[in-house]
N, C-alpha and C positions, 0 to 999 in steps of 0.2 A: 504494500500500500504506500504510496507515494503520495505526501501532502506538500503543497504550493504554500505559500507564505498566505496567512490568515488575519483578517484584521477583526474589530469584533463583533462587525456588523457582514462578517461574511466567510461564510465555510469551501474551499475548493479542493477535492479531491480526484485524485487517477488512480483505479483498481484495475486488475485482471479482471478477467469474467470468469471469478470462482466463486461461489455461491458463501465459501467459507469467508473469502477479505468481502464479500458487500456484507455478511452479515455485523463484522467489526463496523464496517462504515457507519449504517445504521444508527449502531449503539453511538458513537462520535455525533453523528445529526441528533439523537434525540441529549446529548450533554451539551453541543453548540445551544439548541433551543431553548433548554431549561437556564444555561447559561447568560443569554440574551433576555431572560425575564418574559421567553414566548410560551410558559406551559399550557394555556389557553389554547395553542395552536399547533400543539406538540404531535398531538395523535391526527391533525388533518397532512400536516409537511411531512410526518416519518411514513406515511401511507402512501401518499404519492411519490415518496422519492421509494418507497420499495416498488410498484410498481413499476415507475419509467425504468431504474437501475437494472430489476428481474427484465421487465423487456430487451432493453437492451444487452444484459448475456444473452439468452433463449433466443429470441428472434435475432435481433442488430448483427451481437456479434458469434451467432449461430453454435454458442459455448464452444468457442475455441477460446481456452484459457490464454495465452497468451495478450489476445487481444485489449485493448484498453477500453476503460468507459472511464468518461469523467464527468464529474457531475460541481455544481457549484450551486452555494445558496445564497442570496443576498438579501438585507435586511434592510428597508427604507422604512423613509418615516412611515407611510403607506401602503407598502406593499413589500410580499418577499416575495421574488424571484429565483425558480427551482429551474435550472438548465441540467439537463441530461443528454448525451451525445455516446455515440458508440462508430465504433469502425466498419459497421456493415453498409451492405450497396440502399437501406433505406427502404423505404415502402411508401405503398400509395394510399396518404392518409387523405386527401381527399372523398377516397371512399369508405372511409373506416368507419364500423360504429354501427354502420346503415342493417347491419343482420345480427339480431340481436341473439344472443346464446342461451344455449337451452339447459332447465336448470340441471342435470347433468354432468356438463359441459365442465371441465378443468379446468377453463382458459376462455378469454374472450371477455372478460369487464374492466382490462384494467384502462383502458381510453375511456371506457364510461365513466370509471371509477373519477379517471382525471379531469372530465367535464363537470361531474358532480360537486367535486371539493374544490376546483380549483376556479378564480372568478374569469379567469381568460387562460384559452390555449395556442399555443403557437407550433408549429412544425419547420423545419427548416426545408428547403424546398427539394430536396433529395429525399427526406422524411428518416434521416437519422440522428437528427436532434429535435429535442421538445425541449420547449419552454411554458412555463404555468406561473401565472402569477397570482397570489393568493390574497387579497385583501385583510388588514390589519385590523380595520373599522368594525367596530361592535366586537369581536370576538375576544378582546383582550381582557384579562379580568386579574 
């Protein structure tokens, strides 16, 4: 696990795609949060960032360990900013979403998941980075 220099309105990190270093990661996002005096917002950010980060092993970077995913969180007055990126060729999120899963199904909510929780979604135009931004407003307590 490789960490970038941190300031304390902002977490950036670059993991393998090993299910073992994102689960450390994780635990690091929910101490940055509780840190930042965000526990209010603790369990909606540590949910989306396992989501995109699980995405991005499994799909992005097709659990070929080597590969990178890095992910960064930023903290404004307003909003935090959850970016997740991975090394794979990307997907066609324009159509994403439109077929809903059956309950069943192992797999297939975590783009819902992240329209759900998060106030705005963004896709990078290859479709292997998201960005989510999560509003700060009312939720704080």
């Amino acid at each position: 696990m490789r960490s970038r220099q941190d300031s304390p309105s902002s977490l950036r990190q670059t993991i393998t795609s090993r299910v073992d270093e994102a689960e450390g990661l994780f635990l690091r996002i929910r101490h940055f949060l509780l840190s930042a005096g965000l526990s209010s917002l603790c369990f909606q950010v540590e949910l989306l960032a396992r989501e995109c980060v699980m995405n991005a092993i499994v799909h992005g970077n097709q659990k070929v360990a080597d590969n990178p995913v890095e992910i960064s969180i930023l903290v404004g007055p307003k909003w935090i900013r959850l970016q997740v990126s991975d090394q794979g060729a990307g997907f066609s999120w324009q159509n994403s979403g439109k077929k809903r899963p059956t309950s069943g199904s192992c797999s297939g909510r975590g783009l819902r998941l992240c329209r759900l929780y998060a106030d705005r979604v963004r896709f990078s135009r290859r479709g292997n980075r998201i960005a989510l931004w999560i509003s700060r407003k009312g939720r704080e307590g």
